[in-house]
N, C-alpha and C positions, 0 to 999 in steps of 0.2 A: 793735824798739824803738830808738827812736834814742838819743845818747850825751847826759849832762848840757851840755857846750859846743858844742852844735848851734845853731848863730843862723841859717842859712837852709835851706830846703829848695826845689828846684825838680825838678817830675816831666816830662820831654820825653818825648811820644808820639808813636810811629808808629800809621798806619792805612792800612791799602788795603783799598778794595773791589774783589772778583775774583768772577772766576762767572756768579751771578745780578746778582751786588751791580757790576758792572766799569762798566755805565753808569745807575749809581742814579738821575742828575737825569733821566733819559728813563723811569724807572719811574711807573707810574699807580696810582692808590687801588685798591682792590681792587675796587671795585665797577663797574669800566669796563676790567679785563682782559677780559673776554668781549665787548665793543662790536661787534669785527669778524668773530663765531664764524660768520656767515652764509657769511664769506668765507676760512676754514679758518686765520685769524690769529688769537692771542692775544697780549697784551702781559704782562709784568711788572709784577705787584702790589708792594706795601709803600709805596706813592707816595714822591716823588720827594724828601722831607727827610730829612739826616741830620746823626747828632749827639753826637759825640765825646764820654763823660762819664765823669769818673772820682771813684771814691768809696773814700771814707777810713771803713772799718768798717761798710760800707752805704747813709752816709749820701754825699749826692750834694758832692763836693769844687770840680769845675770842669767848664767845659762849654767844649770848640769846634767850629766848623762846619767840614769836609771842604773840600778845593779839589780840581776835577774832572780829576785826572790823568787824562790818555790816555795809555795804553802804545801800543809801536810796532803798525802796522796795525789800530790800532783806530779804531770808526766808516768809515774810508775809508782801504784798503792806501796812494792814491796821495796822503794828506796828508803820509805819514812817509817819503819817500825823496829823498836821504838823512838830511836833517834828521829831529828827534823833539819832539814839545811838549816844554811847560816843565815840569822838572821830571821829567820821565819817569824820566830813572836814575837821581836824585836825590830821592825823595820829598821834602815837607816833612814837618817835627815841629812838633810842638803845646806849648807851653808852657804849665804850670800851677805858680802859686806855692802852694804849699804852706805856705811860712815860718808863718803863722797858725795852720796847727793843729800845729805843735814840741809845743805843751805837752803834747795827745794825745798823740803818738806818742813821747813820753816815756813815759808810763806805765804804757804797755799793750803789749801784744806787738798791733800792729794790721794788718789786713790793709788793701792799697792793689789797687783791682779798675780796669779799662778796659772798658768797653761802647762799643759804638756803638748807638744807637736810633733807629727809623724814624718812619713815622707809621700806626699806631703800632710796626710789626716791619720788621725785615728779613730778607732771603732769604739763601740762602747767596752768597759769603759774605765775611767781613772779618777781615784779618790784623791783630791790634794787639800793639802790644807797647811797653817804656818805660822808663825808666832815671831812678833819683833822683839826684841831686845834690846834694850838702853839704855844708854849711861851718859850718866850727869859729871858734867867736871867742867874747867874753864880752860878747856882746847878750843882755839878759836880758828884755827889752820886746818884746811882739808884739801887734800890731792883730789883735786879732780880726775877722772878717766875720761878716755876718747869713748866717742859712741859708741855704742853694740852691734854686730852688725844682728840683723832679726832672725835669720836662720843661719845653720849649718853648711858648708859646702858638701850636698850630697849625691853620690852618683852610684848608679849600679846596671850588673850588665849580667844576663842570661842565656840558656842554652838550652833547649828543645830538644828531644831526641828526634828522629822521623817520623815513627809511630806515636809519641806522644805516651812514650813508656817510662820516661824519664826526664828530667830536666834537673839544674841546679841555677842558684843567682848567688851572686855574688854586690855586695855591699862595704859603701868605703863612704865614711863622712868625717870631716878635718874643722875644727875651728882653732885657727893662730892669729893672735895679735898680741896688744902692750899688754891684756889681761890673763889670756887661757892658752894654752896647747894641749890640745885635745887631739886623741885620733878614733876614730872607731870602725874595724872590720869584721865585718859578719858574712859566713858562705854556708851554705844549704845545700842539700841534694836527696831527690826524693826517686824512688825507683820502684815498677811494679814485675814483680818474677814468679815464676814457676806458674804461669798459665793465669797470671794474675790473682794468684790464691797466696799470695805473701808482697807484703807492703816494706821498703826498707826507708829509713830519713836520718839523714845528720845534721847537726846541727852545731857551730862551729862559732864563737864569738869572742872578742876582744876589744876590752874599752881602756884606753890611756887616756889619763887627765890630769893639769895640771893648772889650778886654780889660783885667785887670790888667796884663800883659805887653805886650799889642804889640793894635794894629789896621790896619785898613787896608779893602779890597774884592775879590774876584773878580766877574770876567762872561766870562758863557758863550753862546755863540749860535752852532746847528748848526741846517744849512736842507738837508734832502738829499730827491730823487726816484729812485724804481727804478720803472722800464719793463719788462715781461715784452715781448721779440720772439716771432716764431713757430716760435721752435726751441725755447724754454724759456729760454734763458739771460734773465738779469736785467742790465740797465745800469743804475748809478748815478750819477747825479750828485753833487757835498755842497759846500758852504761853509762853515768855520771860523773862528769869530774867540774868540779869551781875551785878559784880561786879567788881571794878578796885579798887585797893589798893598798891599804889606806892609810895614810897621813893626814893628821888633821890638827890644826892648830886651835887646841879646848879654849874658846876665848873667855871661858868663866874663870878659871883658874891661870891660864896665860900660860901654859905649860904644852909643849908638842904632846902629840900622843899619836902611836904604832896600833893598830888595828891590823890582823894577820889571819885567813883562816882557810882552808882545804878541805874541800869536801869529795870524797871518791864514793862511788854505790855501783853497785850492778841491782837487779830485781827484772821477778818475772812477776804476770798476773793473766789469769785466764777471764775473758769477759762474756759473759750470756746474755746475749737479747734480748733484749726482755726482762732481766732480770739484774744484768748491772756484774761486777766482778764478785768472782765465786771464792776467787783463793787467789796470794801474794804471796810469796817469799823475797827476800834480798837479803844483802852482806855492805852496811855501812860501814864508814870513819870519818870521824869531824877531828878535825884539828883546830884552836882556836887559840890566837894570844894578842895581850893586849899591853903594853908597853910603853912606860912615860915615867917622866926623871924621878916618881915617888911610887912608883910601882910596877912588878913584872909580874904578870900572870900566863899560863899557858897550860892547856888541856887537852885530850887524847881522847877521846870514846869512840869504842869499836862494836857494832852490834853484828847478831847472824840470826839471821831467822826468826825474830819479833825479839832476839834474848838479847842483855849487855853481855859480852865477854870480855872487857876492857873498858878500861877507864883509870887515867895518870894522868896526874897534872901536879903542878907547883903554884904557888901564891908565895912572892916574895915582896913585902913593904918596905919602904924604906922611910924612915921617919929622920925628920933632920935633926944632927948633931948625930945618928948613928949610924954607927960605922957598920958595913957589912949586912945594914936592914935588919927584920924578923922573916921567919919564912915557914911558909904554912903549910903542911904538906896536905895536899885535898885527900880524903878518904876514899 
């Protein structure tokens, strides 16, 4: 129960998927995990949407969409060496205003729950977790919102080859009201060639949002091929590209703040049986900048083959009363 001079409330959540759940945007409807059973492969069901919700005494409170962390060696050992995508040590949090429903949670001893939901489930599995924020002052005024609706509008639709040599699906889910515009599209396409001794899959995604608190986009686009040789080992080839594009209103300091960052890689990695992957290479760059009315920061790192060959950035503060800031050149 919160306190009578409670004037805001904000709930920041964590989320990771791990597991089954570790690369959910590559997950497929359940009705096309068995597509390539001819050829002793299955994919991961619960298809490929997900969706951050949190609810105040059952009822559905806020909703946001995931951004697709890759932790280190995932998808392709020779994306991550030595650089790591964005965000990897660092997850992001999710911001939900709460402030609206004060008066509830005045009155009642009420519970505050975190789900994440598929289309319509998810696998194992997802770590969430979340921390309220509050603040004391003598605001006695609060906007209420209209209800939430509980899910997403989601819909998707697929394609079979004859043989069962191929298939793609394609994913589209929308939430618009007086609170969020959201869009989110995701297409896949998985292919088996050359006498079935090479595996091809892309993987295609874009999330638009526009919240209470903050909006902005991710995109996601992974293009990779594995080759079985005549020894058994597997070669892979892969190509990465992200983007993160986030707006978010710091509600500690009351100040907007620009969140910015680009990740491009290619990497191969050869895998043994039995014995797990032998050898990696790749060719990274991370691009990262973070930007808000008392500071500009922005950095460059370019790796090759486990080495840095690159790395530029600037750090620009701006302290008030001066003009022009201080500005730091990173080494």
């Amino acid at each position: 129960m919160l306190p009578a001079n409670a004037s805001r409330a904000i709930l920041e959540v964590y989320a990771s998927g791990n597991g089954q759940e570790e690369f959910w945007y590559s997950n497929v409807p359940d009705e096309y995990i068995h597509t390539f059973k001819d050829y002793g492969m299955q994919f991961l069901g619960g298809g490929s949407f997900r969706e951050i919700i949190v609810y105040v005494n059952g009822h559905v409170a806020g909703a946001a969409w995931p951004f697709e962390v890759v932790f280190t060696g995932g998808i392709c050992p020779g994306y991550w060496r030595p650089l790591v995508g964005h965000r990897t040590f660092d997850l992001p949090t999710y911001t939900f205003d709460l402030t609206p429903l004060i008066p509830l949670l005045q009155k009642n001893v009420s519970n505050i729950a975190i789900g994440v939901q598929g289309q319509p489930h998810t696998l194992q599995n997802w770590y969430v977790s979340g921390q309220l924020h509050i603040w004391y002052g003598n605001e006695t005024h609060f906007d209420i919102h209209p209800p939430i609706p509980s899910t997403a509008d989601i819909s998707w639709t697929g394609n079979v080859s004859h043989l069962n040599e191929s298939f793609s699906v394609s994913t589209h889910a929308c939430r618009r009201d007086q609170m969020y515009e959201m869009e989110y599209q995701n297409s896949q396409s998985y292919g088996l060639i050359s006498n079935d001794s090479a595996f091809r899959q892309k993987t295609w995604q874009k999330t638009k949002f526009g919240t209470p608190l903050t909006y902005g986009h991710y995109e996601f686009e992974n293009l990779s091929e594995e080759v079985s040789d005549e020894a058994g080992r597997i070669h892979v080839n892969g190509s990465l590209k992200q983007i993160f594009r986030r707006h978010i209103w710091n509600y500690f300091d009351e100040l907007p703040t620009e969140e910015e960052a680009e990740v491009t890689t290619q990497g191969t990695f050869v895998f043994v049986p039995g014995v797990g992957v032998s050898e990696y290479n790749g060719t990274t760059s991370v691009t990262v900048s973070f930007v808000s009315p008392t500071r500009s920061y922005r950095r460059t790192v370019k790796a090759l083959n486990h080495k840095i060959i690159s790395d530029v950035g600037r750090d620009v503060s701006i302290e008030p009363g001066l003009r022009g800031g201080i500005r730091k050149q990173i080494p």
